[in-house]
C-alpha positions in Angstrom: 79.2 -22.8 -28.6 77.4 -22.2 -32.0 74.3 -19.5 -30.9 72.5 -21.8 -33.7 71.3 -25.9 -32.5 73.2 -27.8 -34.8 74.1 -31.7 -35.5 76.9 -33.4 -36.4 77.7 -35.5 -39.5 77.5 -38.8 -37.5 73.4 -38.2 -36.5 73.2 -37.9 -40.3 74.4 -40.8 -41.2 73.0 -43.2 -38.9 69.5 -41.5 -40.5 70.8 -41.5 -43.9 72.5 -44.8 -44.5 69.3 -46.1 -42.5 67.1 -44.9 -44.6 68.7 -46.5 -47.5 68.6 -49.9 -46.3 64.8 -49.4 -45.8 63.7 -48.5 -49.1 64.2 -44.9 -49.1 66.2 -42.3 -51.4 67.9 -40.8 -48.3 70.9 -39.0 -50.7 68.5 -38.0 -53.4 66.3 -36.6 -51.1 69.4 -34.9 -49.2 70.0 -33.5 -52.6 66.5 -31.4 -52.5 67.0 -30.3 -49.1 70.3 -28.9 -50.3 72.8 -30.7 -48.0 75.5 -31.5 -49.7 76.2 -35.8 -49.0 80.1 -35.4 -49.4 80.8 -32.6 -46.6 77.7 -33.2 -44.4 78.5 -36.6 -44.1 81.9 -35.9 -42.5 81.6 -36.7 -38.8 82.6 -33.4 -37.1 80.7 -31.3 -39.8 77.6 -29.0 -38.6 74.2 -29.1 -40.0 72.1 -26.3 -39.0 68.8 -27.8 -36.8 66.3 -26.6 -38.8 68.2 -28.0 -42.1 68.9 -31.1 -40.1 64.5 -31.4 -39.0 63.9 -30.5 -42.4 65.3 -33.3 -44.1 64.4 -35.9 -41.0 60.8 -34.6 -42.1 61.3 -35.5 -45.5 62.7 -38.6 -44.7 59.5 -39.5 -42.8 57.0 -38.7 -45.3 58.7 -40.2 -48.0 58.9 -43.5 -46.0 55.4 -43.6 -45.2 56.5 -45.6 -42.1 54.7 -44.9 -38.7 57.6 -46.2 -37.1 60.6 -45.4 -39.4 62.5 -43.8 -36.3 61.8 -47.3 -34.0 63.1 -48.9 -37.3 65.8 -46.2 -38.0 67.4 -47.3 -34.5 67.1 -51.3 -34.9 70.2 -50.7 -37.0 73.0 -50.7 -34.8 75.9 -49.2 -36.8 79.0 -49.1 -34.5 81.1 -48.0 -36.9 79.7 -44.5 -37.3 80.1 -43.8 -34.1 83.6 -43.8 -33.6 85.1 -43.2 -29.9 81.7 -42.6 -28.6 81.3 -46.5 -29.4 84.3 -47.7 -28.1 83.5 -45.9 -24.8 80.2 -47.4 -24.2 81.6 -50.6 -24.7 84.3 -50.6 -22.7 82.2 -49.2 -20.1 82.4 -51.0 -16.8 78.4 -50.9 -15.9 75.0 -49.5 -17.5 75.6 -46.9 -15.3 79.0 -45.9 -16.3 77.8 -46.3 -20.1 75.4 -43.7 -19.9 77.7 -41.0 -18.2 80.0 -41.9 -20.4 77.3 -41.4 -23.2 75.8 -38.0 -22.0 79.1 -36.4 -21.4 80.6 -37.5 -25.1 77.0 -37.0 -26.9 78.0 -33.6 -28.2 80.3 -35.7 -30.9 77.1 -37.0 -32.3 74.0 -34.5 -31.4 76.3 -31.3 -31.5 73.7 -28.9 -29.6 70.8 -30.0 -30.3 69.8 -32.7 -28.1 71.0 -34.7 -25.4 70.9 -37.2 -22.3 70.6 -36.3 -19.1 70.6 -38.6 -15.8 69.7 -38.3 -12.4 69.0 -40.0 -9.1 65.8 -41.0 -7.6 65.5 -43.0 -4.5 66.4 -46.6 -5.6 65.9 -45.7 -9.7 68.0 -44.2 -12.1 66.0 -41.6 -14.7 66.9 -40.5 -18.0 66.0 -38.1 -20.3 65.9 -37.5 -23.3 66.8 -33.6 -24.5 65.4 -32.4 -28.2 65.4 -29.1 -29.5 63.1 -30.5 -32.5 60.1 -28.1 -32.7 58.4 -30.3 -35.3 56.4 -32.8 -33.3 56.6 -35.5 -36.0 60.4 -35.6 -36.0 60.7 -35.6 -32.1 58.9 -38.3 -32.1 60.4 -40.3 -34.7 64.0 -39.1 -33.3 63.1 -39.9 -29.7 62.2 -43.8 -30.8 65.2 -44.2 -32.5 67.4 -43.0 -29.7 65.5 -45.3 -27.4 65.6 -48.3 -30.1 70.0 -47.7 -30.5 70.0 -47.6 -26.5 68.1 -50.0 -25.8 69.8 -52.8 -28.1 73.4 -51.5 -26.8 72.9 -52.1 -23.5 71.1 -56.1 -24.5 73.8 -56.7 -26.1 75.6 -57.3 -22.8 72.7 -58.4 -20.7 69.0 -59.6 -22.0 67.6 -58.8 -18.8 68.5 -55.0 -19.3 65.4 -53.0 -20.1 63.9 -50.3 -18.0 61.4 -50.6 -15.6 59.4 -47.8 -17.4 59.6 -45.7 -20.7 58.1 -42.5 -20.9 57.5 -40.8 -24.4 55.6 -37.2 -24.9 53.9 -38.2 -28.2 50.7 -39.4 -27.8 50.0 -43.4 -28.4 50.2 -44.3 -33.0 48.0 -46.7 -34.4 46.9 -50.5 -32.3 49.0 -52.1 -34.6 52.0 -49.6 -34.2 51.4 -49.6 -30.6 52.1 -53.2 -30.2 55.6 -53.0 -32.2 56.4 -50.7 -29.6 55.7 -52.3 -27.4 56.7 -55.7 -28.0 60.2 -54.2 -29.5 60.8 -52.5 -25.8 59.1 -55.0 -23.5 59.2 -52.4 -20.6 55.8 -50.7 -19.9 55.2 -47.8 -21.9 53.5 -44.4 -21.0 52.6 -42.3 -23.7 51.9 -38.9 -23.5 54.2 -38.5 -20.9 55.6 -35.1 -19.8 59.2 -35.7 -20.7 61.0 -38.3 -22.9 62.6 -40.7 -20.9 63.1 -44.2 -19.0 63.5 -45.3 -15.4 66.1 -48.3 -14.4 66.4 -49.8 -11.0 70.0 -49.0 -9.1 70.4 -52.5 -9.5 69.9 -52.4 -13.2 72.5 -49.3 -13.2 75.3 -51.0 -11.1 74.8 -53.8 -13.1 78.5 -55.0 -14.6 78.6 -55.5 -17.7 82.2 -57.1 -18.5 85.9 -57.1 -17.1 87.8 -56.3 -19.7 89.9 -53.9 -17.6 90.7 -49.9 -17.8 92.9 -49.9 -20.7 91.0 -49.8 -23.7 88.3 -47.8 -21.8 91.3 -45.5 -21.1 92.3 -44.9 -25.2 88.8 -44.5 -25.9 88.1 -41.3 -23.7 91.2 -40.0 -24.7 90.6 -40.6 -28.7 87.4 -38.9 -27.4 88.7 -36.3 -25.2 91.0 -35.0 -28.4 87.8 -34.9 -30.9 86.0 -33.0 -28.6 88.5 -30.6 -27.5 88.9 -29.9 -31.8 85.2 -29.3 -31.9 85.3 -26.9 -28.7 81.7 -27.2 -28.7 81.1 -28.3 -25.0 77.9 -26.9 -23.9 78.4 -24.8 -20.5 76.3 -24.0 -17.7 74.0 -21.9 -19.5 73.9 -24.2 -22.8 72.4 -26.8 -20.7 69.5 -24.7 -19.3 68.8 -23.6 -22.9 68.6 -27.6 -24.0 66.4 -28.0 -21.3 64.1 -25.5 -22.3 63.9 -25.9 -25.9 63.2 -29.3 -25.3 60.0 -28.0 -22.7 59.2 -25.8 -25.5 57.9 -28.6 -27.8 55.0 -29.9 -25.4 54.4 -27.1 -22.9 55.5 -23.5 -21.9 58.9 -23.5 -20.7 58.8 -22.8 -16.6 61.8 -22.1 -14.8 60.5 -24.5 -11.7 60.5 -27.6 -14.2 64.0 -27.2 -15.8 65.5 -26.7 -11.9 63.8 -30.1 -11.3 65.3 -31.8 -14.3 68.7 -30.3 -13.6 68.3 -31.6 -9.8 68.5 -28.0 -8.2 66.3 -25.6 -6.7 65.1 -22.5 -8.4 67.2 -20.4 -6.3 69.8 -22.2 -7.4 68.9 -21.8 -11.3 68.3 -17.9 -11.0 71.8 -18.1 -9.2 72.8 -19.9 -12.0 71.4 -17.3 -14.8 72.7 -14.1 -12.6 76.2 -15.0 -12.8 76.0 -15.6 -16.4 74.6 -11.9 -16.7 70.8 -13.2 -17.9 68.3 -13.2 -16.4 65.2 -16.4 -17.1 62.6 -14.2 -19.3 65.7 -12.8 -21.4 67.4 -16.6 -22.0 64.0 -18.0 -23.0 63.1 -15.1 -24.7 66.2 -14.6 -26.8 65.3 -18.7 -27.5 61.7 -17.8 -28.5 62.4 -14.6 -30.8 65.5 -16.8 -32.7 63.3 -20.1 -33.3 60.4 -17.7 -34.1 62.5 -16.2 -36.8 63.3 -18.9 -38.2 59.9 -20.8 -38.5 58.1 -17.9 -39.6 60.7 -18.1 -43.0 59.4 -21.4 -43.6 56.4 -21.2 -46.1 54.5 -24.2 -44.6 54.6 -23.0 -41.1 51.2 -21.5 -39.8 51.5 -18.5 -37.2 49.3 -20.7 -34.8 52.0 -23.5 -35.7 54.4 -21.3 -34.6 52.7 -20.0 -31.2 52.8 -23.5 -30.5 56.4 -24.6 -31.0 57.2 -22.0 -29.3 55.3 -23.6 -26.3 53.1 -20.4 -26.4 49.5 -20.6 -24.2 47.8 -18.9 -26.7 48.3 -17.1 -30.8 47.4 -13.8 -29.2 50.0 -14.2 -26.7 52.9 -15.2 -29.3 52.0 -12.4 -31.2 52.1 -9.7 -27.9 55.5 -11.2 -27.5 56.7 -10.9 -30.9 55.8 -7.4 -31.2 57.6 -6.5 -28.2 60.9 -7.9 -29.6 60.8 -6.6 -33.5 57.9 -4.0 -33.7 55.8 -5.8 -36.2 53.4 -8.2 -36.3 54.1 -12.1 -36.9 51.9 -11.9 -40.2 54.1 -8.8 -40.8 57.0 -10.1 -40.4 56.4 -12.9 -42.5 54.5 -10.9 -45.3 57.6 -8.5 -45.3 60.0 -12.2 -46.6 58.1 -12.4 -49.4 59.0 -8.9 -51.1 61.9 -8.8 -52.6 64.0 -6.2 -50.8 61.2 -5.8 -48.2 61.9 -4.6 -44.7 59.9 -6.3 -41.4 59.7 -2.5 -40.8 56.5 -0.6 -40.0 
């Protein structure tokens, strides 16, 4: 597994070819974010996360859409998809769909997002994993993702829509609000803690067609050989870190929360984390000091901007922290990029 989040081709496209057919100069302004449209466009190729936000960002602003993710996902594109497509429609139920979904998502996300699904009482919950740090393009990502499921699984059955949506951004505009709304007809709850949605069991088991096994059969093995060439399966510890990148953009990351979303107890977690030879501080800190390397390169990030991605209580703390791993100050650190040949050395 790459030690850098990274995409593949397909998430591009789906944002790119999107974009186009809503007005926007996606390729030209792929171009000035220095991706190049011919090899990043390939389906299995990897596009470095912060490359990846970067040009999402751009996307947004140049749309001047509040909901250009919502609208982004409206446009179901089967095609670009490959296997992962033919899976989730040849899947027997919603439930089936969706593991199917989170297991093969790597061919689309890479590692830098995810689905993850677990059992509670007489509801099904999802979630949706992000290691976005920018808040603007987590939420735009996250509505898009919801919009693409959410049509899929209509296409079978109107009357499949969850019995809740949860989204961490905070409520846009009335006007906004009401697309939203209107677009998912399940009740919404902004500001949530996580991103996610709760279905009914009943929902879940629901049976969506009876084609038969074959042609799910080819498609998880058309899948099974595309991921097997990537060898990009997250393991054991690649999940925890998911999890807590995607804690890091609302909150600081705690150790009790992530053994909740993965459905085990903390003992089990630290179990977990001992035989992978780390320990919790170290994995999230080894998280922290990367990302807080690479936003402190970008010009138009703040230090306090960065304290915050990083899901830090406080600038003071961040900067404790970042001392202890480098031996120089954020402002240092950040000072010592711009002279040429400089050294982040005291």
């Amino acid at each position: 597994m790459s030690e850098e989040p990274f995409l593949r081709g397909v998430a591009l496209a789906q944002w790119a070819y999107g974009a186009e057919r809503l007005g926007v100069p996606a390729f030209d302004i792929m171009k000035t974010c220095r991706i190049d449209p011919v090899q990043a466009l390939e389906p299995s190729s990897e596009i470095p996360l912060p490359l990846f936000e970067n040009y999402l960002l751009e996307l947004i602003l140049a749309s001047g859409d509040e909901l250009f993710g919502l609208h982004i996902g409206q446009q179901i594109m089967p095609a670009l998809y490959g296997s992962l497509s033919m899976l989730i429609m040849s899947a027997e139920s919603v439930e089936d769909a969706v593991r199917l979904a989170i297991q093969y998502s790597p061919l689309v996300v890479g590692s830098a997002g995810g689905l993850d699904f677990r059992d509670s009482g007489d509801d099904k919950i999802f979630l949706g994993l992000l290691a976005y740090r920018n808040h603007v393009v987590r939420r735009h990502w996250i509505e898009a993702v919801g919009a693409l499921l959410f049509q899929a699984f209509r296409f079978h059955n109107k009357s499949l829509y969850p019995e809740k949506i949860f989204f961490e951004h905070s409520s846009p505009s009335k006007k906004s609000e009401k697309e939203i709304r209107d677009f998912f007809i399940s009740p919404i709850h902004f500001g949530a803690s996580f991103n996610g949605a709760i279905i009914a069991r009943k929902k879940a088991e629901l049976r969506l067609h009876d084609y038969g096994k074959y042609s799910l059969e080819m498609a998880r093995k058309l899948a099974d050989e595309q991921l097997e060439a990537q060898k990009k399966q997250q393991d054991v510890i690649g999940k925890i870190k998911l999890h807590i990148e995607d804690l890091m953009g609302s909150a600081p990351p705690r150790r009790e929360s992530v053994a909740e979303r993965l459905g085990v107890s903390s003992r089990k977690l630290d179990r977990r984390l001992s035989e992978a030879g780390v320990t919790w501080q170290q994995l999230v800190d080894s998280i922290r000091s990367q990302l807080a390397h690479e936003y402190l390169a970008q010009a138009h990030y703040k230090i306090k901007d960065v304290a915050s991605m990083l899901g830090f209580a406080d600038v003071r703390a961040f900067q404790r922290r970042f001392r202890h791993w480098t031996g120089v100050s954020p402002s240092q650190y950040k000072k010592s990029l711009n002279q040429p040949g400089g050294s982040a050395s005291e």
